[in-house]
ZALO-231265 format. One line per 8 residues: number of its first residue (from 1); their letters; for each residue x, y, z of C-alpha. Coordinates in Angstrom, 2 decimals. Example, Ala and Ser with C-alpha at 12.3 -4.5 7.8 and 13.67 -1.06 7.14 Angstrom:
1> as> 12.30 -4.50 7.80 | 13.67 -1.06 7.14
REM end
This chain:
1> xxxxxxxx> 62.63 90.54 92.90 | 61.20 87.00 94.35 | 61.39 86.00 97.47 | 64.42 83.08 96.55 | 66.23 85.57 94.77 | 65.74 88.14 97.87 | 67.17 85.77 100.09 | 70.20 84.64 98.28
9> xxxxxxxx> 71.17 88.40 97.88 | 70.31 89.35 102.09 | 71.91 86.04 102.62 | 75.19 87.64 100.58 | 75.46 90.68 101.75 | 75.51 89.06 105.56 | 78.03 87.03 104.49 | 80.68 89.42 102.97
17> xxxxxxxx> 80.15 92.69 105.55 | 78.70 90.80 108.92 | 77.60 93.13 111.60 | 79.31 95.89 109.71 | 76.02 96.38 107.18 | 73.29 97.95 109.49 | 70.88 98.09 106.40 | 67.93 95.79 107.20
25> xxxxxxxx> 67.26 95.02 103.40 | 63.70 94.11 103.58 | 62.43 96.93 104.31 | 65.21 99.44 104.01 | 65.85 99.92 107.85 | 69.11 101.45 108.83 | 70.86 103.35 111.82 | 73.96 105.06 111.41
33> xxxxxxxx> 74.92 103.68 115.64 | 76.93 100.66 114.44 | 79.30 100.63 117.38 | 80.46 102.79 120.32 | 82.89 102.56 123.14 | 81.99 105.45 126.18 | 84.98 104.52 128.88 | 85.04 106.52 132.12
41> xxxxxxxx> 82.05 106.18 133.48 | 81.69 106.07 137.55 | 79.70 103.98 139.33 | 76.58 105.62 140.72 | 76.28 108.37 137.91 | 74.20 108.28 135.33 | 75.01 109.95 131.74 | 73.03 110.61 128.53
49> xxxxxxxx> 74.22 109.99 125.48 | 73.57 113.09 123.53 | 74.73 115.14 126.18 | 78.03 113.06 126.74 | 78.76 112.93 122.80 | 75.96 114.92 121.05 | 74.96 111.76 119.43 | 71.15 109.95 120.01
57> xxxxxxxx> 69.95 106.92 118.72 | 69.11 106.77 115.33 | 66.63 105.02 113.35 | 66.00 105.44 109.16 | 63.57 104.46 107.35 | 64.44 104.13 103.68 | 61.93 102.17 102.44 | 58.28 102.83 100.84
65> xxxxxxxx> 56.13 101.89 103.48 | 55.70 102.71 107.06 | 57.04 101.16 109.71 | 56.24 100.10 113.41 | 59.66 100.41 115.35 | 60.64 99.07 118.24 | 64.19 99.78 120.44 | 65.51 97.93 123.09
73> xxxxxxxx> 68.59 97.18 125.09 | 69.34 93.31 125.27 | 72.76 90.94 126.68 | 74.63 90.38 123.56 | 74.34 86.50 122.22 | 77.40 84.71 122.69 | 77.70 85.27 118.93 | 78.36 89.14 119.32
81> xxxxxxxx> 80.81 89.13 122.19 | 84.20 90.71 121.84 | 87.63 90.30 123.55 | 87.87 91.56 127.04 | 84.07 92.64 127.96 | 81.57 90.73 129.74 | 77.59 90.38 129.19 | 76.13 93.36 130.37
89> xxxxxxxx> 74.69 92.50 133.95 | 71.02 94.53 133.48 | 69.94 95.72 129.67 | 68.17 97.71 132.08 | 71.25 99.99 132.75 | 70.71 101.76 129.48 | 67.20 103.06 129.06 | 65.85 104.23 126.15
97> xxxxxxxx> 64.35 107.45 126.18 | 61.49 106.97 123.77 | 61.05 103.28 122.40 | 58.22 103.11 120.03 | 57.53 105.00 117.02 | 56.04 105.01 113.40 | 57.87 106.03 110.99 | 56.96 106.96 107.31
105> xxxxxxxx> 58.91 106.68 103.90 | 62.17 108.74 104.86 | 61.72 109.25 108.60 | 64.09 109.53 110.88 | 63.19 108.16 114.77 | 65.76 110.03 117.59 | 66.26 108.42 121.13 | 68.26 109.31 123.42
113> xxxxxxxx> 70.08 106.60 125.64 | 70.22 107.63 129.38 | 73.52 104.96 130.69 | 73.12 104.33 134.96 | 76.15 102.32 136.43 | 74.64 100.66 140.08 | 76.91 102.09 142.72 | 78.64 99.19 143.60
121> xxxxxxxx> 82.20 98.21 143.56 | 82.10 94.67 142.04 | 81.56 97.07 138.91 | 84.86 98.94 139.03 | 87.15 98.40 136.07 | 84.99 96.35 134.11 | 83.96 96.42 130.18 | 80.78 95.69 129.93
129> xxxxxxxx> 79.00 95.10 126.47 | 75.36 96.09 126.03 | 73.46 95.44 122.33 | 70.87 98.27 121.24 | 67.60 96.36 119.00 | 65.72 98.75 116.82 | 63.30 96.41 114.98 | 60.50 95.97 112.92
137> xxxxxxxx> 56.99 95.16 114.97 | 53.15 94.48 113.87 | 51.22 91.70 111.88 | 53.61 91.33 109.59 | 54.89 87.54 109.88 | 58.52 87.99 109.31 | 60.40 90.92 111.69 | 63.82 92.71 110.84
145> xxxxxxxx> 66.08 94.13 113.09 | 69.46 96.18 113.47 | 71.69 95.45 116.48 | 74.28 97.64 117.12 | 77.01 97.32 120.09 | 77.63 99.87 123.06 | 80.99 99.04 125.33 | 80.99 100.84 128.98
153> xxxxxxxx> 84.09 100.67 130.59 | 83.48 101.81 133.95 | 86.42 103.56 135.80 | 88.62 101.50 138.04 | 88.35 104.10 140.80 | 85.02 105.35 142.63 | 83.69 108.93 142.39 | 85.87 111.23 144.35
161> xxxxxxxx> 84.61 113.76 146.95 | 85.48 116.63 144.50 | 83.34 114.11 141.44 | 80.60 114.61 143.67 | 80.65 117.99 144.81 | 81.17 118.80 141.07 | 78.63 117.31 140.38 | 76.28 118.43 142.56
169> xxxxxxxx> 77.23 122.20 142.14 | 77.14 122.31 138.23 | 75.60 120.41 135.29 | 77.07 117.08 134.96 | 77.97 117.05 131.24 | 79.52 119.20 129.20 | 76.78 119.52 126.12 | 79.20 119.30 123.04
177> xxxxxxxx> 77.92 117.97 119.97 | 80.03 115.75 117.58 | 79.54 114.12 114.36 | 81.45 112.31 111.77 | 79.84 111.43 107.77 | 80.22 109.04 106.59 | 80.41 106.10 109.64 | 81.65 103.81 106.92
185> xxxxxxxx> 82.75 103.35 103.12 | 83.79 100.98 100.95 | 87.26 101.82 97.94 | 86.85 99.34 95.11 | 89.15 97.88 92.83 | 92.19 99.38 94.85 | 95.75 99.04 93.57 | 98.73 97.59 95.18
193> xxxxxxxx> 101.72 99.50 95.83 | 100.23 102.84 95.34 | 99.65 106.16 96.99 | 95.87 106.38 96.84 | 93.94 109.60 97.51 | 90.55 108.56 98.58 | 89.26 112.00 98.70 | 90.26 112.50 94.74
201> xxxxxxxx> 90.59 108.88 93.66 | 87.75 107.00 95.08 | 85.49 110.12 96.51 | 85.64 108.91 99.70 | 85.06 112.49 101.71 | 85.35 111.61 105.60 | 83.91 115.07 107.07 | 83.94 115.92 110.73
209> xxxxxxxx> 81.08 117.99 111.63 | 80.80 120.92 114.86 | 77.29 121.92 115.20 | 77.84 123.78 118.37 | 78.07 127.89 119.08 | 81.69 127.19 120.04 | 84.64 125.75 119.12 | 85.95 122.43 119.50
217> xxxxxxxx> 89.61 120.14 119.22 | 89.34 116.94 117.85 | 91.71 114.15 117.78 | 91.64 111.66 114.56 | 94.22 108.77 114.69 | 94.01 105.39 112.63 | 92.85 102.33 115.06 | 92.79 98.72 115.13
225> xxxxxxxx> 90.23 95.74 115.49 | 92.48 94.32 118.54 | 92.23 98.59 119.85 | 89.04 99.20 119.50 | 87.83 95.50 120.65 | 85.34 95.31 117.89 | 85.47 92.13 115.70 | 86.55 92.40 111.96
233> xxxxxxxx> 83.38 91.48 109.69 | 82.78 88.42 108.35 | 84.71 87.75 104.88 | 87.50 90.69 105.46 | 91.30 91.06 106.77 | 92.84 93.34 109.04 | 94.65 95.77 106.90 | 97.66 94.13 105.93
241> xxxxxxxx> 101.36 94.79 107.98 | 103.13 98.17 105.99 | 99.72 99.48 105.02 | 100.17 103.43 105.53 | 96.23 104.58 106.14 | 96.76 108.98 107.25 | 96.02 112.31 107.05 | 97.70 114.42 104.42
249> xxxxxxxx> 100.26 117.16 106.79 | 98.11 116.72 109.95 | 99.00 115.25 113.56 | 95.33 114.33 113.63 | 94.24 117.18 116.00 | 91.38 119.58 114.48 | 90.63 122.88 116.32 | 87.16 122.73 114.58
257> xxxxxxxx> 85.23 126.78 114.62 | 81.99 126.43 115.86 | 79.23 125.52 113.18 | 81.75 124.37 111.24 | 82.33 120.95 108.57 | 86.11 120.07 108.15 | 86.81 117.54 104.76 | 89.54 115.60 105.86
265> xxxxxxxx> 91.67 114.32 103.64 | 92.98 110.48 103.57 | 95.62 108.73 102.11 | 96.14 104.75 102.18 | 98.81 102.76 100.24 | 98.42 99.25 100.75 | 101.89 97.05 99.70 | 102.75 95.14 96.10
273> xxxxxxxx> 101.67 91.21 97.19 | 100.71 88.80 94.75 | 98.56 87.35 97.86 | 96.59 90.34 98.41 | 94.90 90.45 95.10 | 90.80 89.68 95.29 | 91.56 90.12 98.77 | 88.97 92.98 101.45
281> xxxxxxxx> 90.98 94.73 103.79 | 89.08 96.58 107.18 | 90.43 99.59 108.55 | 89.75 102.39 111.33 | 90.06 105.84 112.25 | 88.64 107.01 115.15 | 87.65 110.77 116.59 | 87.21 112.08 119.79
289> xxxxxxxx> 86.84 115.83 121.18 | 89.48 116.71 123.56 | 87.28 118.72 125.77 | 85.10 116.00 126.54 | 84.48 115.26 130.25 | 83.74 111.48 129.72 | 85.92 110.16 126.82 | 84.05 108.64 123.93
297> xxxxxxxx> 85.46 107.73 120.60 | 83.71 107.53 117.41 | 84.62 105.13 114.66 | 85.33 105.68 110.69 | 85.16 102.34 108.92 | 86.81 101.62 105.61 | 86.48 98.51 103.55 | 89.37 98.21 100.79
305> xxxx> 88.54 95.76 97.74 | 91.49 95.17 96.40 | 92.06 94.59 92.45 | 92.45 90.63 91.33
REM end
């Protein structure tokens, strides 16, 4: 492929799915952390990310070639901001465990992200946002990068006495591991007015994984752009009003056994407009284990082509 033709089709693919694509074309970069919310959090503690959610950072290299990769926490352009969070005040308030690697054809770079909230009360009840840069680095002249968005909400209340006793008198997270696959998928050519299995009809197969010795409860409900505070992408629609997105004969709650992968199966019916033909619909589920100390959701992402 030329370089025109290369940059017509990165060019496109920003254009329909926005900051929803985490592929860095060029060179076949990718990382499965598009977005996460961790609320909770107290001033004066400090909390790692795999141990609060059994998630690190994740970096992929899919291309042919090696690659020189750098991470780093930045203040989100004015671009990337979303309703009702402010600039983080300090990038420096998430630090990243391990921030250079090399990775071959394949590789896969891990970091954990260790999140410290300055004990001061100015900070209480805020939402701060906080962008995570894994990018390309070397001699090459042109650099690619993946940004991906982190929301801290920090508790509207200070640490009580019994927070910090607790704390001091045990370990301070509670080391469950968590994982949903896939973070996002796309149904083509959908109908209008119909039922749709995505599990049978379009092979969408949302699984939630429990990689731990014990068991776990998990709570799956759909979600909403205005919700979860992330923006829709570029070139899609909130699902439309009567859209029925569920779970097949389930509340939502999972009592997962430990080492464990649960299919779960999804249904979405989406009504019979004439002006919803051509049209891409965006919606959300999201997960998050009920025995979590600090609450922290992660996000399924579904875009819906619909038929013309």
């Amino acid at each position: 492929m030329n370089t025109e033709k290369f940059v017509r089709l990165l060019m496109l693919i920003c254009a329909v799915f926005g900051s929803w694509v985490f592929d860095a074309a060029a060179v076949g970069l990718r990382t499965p952390l598009g977005q996460v919310s961790v609320s909770g959090l107290k001033i004066g503690k400090s909390y790692s990310l795999k141990e609060l959610i059994g998630r690190t950072y994740k970096l992929i290299n899919k291309g042919d070639d090696p690659l020189q990769i750098r991470v780093e926490s930045q203040k989100p352009r004015s671009s990337e901001m979303i309703p009702n969070t402010e600039p983080i005040p300090d990038p420096a308030w998430v630090a990243i465990e391990r921030s250079r690697f090399t990775l071959g054809p394949s590789q896969v770079a891990k970091s954990d992200l260790v999140i410290t909230i300055p004990k001061d009360e100015k900070h209480l009840g805020k939402r701060y946002l906080v962008m995570i840069q894994g990018h390309t680095e070397g001699k090459a002249s042109i650099q690619f990068g993946l940004r991906s968005r982190m929301v801290l909400e920090i508790s509207s209340t200070p640490p009580s006495v019994d927070e910090l006793r607790a704390k001091l008198a045990k370990p301070k997270y509670k080391n469950l591991s968590f994982d949903l696959s896939p973070y996002e998928a796309v149904a083509e050519n959908f109908p209008l007015g119909r039922r749709v299995n995505l599990l049978k009809d379009k092979n969408i197969k949302l699984k939630l994984i429990n990689p731990n010795d014990e068991a776990l409860t998990v709570h799956l409900q759909r979600s909403t752009s205005q919700e979860s505070q992330f923006p829709i992408p570029s070139g899609m629609l909130e699902g439309p009003d009567g859209s029925v997105f569920e779970i097949e004969g389930k509340d939502g709650i999972y009592r997962m056994e430990p080492n464990s992968l649960t299919v779960v199966p999804l249904f979405l019916e989406i009504p019979s407009r004439k002006e919803f033909r051509g049209k891409t619909f965006y919606y959300l589920m999201k997960a998050e284990i009920l025995e979590q100390e600090v609450p922290t959701v992660i996000y399924f992402r579904l875009a819906v082509r619909m038929a013309k």
